[in-house]
N, CA and C of each residue as an Amber inpcrd file, in Angstrom:
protein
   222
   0.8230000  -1.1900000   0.0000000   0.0000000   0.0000000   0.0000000
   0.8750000   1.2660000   0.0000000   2.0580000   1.0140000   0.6320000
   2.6920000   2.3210000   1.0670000   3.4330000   2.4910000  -0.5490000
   3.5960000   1.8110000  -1.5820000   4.2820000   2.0730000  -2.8230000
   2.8060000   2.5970000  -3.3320000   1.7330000   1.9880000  -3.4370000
   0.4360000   2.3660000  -4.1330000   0.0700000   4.1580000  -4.2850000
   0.6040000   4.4910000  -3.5740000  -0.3260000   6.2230000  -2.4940000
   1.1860000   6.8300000  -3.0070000   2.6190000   6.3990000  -3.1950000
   3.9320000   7.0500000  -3.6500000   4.5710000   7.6960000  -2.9400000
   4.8650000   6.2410000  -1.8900000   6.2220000   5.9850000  -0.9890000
   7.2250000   5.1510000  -1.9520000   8.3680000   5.6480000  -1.5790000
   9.1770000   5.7300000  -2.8000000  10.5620000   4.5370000  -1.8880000
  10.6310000   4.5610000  -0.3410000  11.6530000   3.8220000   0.3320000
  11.2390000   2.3860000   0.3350000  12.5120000   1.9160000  -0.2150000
  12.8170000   0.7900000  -0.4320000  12.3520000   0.3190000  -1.4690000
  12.2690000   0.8690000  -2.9220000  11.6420000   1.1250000  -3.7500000
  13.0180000   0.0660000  -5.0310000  14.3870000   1.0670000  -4.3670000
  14.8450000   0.6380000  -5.8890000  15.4850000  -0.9540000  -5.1900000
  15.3800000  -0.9000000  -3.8460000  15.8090000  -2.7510000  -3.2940000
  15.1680000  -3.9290000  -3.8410000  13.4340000  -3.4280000  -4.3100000
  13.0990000  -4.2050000  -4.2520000  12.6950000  -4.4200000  -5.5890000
  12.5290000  -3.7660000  -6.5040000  12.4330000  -4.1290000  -7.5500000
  13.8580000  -3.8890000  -8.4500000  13.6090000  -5.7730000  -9.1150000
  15.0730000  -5.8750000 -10.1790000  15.4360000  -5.2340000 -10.8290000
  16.9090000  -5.1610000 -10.9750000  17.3730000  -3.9000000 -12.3280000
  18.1930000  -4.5320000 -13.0430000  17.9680000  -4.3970000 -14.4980000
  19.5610000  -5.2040000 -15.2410000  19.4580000  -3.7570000 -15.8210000
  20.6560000  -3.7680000 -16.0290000  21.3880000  -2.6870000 -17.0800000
  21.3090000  -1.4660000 -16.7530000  21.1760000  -1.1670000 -15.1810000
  20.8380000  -0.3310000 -14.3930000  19.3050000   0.7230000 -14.7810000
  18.3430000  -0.5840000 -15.2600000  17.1160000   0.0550000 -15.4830000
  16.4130000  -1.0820000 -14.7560000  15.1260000  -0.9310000 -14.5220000
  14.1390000  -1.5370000 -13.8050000  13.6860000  -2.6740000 -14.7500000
  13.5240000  -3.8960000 -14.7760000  13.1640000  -4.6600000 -14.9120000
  11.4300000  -4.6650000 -15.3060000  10.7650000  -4.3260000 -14.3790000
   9.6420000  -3.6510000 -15.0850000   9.0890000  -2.4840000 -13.9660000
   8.2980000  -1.9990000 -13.9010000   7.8320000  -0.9770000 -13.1270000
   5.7910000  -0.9570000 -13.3360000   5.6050000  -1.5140000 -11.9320000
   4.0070000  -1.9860000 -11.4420000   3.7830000  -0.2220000 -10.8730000
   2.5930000   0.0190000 -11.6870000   1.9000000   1.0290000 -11.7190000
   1.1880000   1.2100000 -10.1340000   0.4430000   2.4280000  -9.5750000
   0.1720000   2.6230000  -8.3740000  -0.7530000   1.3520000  -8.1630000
  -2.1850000   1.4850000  -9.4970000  -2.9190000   0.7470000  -9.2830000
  -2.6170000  -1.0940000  -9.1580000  -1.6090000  -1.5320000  -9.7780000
  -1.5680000  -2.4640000  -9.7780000  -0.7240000  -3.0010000  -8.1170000
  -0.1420000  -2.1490000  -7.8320000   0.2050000  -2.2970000  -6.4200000
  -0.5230000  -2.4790000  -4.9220000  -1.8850000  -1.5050000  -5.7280000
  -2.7240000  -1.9640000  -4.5880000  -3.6150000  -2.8690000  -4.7100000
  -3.6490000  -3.2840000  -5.9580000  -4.5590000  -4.6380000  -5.9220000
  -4.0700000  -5.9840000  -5.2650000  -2.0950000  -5.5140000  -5.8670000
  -1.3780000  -7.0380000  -4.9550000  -1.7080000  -6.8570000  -3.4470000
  -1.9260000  -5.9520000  -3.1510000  -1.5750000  -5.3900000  -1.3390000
  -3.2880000  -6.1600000  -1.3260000  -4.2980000  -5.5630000  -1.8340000
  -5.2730000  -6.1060000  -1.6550000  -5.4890000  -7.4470000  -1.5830000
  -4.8890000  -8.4310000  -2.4430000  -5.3630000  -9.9860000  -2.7370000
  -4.1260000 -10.9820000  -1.9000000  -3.2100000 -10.2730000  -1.1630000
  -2.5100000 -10.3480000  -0.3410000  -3.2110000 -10.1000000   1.0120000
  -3.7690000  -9.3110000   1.2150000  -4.4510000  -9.1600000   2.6350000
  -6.1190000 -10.0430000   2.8700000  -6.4890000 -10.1560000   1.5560000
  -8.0470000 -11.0620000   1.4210000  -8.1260000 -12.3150000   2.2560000
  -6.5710000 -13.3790000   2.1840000  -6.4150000 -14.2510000   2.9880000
  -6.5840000 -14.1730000   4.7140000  -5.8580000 -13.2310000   4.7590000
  -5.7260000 -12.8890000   6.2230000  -7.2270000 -12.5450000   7.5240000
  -7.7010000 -11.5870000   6.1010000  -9.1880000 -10.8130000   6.7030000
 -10.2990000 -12.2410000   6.7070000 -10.3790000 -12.8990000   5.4900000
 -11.1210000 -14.5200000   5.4010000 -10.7520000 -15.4730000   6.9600000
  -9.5720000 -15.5210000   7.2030000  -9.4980000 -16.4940000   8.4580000
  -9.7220000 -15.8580000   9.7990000  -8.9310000 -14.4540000   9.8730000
  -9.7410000 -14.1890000  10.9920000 -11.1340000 -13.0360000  11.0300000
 -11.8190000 -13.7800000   9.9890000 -13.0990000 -13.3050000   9.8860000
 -13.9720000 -15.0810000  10.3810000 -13.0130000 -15.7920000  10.1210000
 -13.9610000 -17.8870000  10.4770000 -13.2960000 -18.0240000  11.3880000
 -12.9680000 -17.2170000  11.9750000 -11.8310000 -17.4110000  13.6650000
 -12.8250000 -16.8090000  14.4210000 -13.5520000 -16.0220000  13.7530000
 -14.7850000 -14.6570000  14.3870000 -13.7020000 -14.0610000  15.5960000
 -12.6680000 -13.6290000  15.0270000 -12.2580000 -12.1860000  15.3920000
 -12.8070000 -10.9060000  15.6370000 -13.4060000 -10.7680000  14.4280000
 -13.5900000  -9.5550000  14.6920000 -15.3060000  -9.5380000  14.5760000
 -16.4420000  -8.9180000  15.3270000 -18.1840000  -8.8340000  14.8770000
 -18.3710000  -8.6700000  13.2380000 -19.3980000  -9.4510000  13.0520000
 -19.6470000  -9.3860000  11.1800000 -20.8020000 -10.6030000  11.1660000
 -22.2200000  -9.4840000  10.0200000 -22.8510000 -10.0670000   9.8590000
 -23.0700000 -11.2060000   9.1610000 -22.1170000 -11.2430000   8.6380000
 -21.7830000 -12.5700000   7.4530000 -21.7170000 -13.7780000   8.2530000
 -22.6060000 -14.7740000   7.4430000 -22.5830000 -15.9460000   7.9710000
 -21.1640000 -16.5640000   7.6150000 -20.8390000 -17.7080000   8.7380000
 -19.5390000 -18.4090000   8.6310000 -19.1920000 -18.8750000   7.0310000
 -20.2810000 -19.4140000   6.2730000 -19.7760000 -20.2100000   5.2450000
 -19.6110000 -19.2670000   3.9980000 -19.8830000 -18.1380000   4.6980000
 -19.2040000 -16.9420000   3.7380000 -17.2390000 -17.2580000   3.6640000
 -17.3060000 -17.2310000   4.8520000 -15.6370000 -17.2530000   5.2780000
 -14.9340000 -18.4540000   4.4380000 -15.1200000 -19.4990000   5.1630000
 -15.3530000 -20.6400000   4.8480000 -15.1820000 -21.1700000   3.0610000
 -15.9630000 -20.6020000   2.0190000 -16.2890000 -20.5510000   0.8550000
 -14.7950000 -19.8620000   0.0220000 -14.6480000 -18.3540000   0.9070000
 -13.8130000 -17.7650000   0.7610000 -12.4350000 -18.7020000   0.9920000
 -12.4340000 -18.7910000   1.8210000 -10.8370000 -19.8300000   1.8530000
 -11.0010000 -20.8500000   1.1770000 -11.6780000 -21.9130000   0.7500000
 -11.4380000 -22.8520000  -0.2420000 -11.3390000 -21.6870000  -1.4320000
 -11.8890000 -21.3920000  -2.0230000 -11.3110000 -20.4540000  -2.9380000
 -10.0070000 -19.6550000  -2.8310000  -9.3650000 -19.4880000  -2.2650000
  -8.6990000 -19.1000000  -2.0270000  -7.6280000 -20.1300000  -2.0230000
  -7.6560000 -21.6200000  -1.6420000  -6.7470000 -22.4080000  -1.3380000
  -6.6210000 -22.9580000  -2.5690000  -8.1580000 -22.9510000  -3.6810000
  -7.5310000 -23.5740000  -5.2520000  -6.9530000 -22.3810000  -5.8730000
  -7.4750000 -21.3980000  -6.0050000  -6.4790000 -19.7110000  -6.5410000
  -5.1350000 -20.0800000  -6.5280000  -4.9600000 -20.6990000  -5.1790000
  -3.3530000 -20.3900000  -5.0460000  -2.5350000 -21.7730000  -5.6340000
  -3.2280000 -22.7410000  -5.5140000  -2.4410000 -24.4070000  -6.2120000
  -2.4910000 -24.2210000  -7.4990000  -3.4680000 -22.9930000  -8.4790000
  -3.7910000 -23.3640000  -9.8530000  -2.0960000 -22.4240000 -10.5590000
């Protein structure tokens, strides 16, 4: 998120460079979608942990993580 909004530290560590150019360069938006589908896991389990109050029934959660568990094997 903090690269998404244009925080710039730790910027050139982490993305590759040959030929002292960037390898490729992920746009704001596409940064926050990784930050997003990166955090979806987290919010899904301790949302079926019932962490946190939410009207959603369990097999919302539930649904969500098997999906989530073939997403990630495919």
């Amino acid at each position: 998120m903090y690269w998404g909004v244009g925080g710039r530290w730790g910027y050139d560590v982490a993305i590759p460079v040959q030929n002292g150019k960037p390898v490729f360069n992920p746009s704001k938006a596409t940064t926050i979608l990784l930050a997003i589908i990166l955090a979806l896991p987290i919010l899904l389990i301790l949302g079926r942990m019932e962490v946190f109050a939410t009207k959603l029934p369990s097999w919302f959660f539930q649904t969500g993580l098997w999906g989530e568990y073939v997403l990630s094997f495919c």
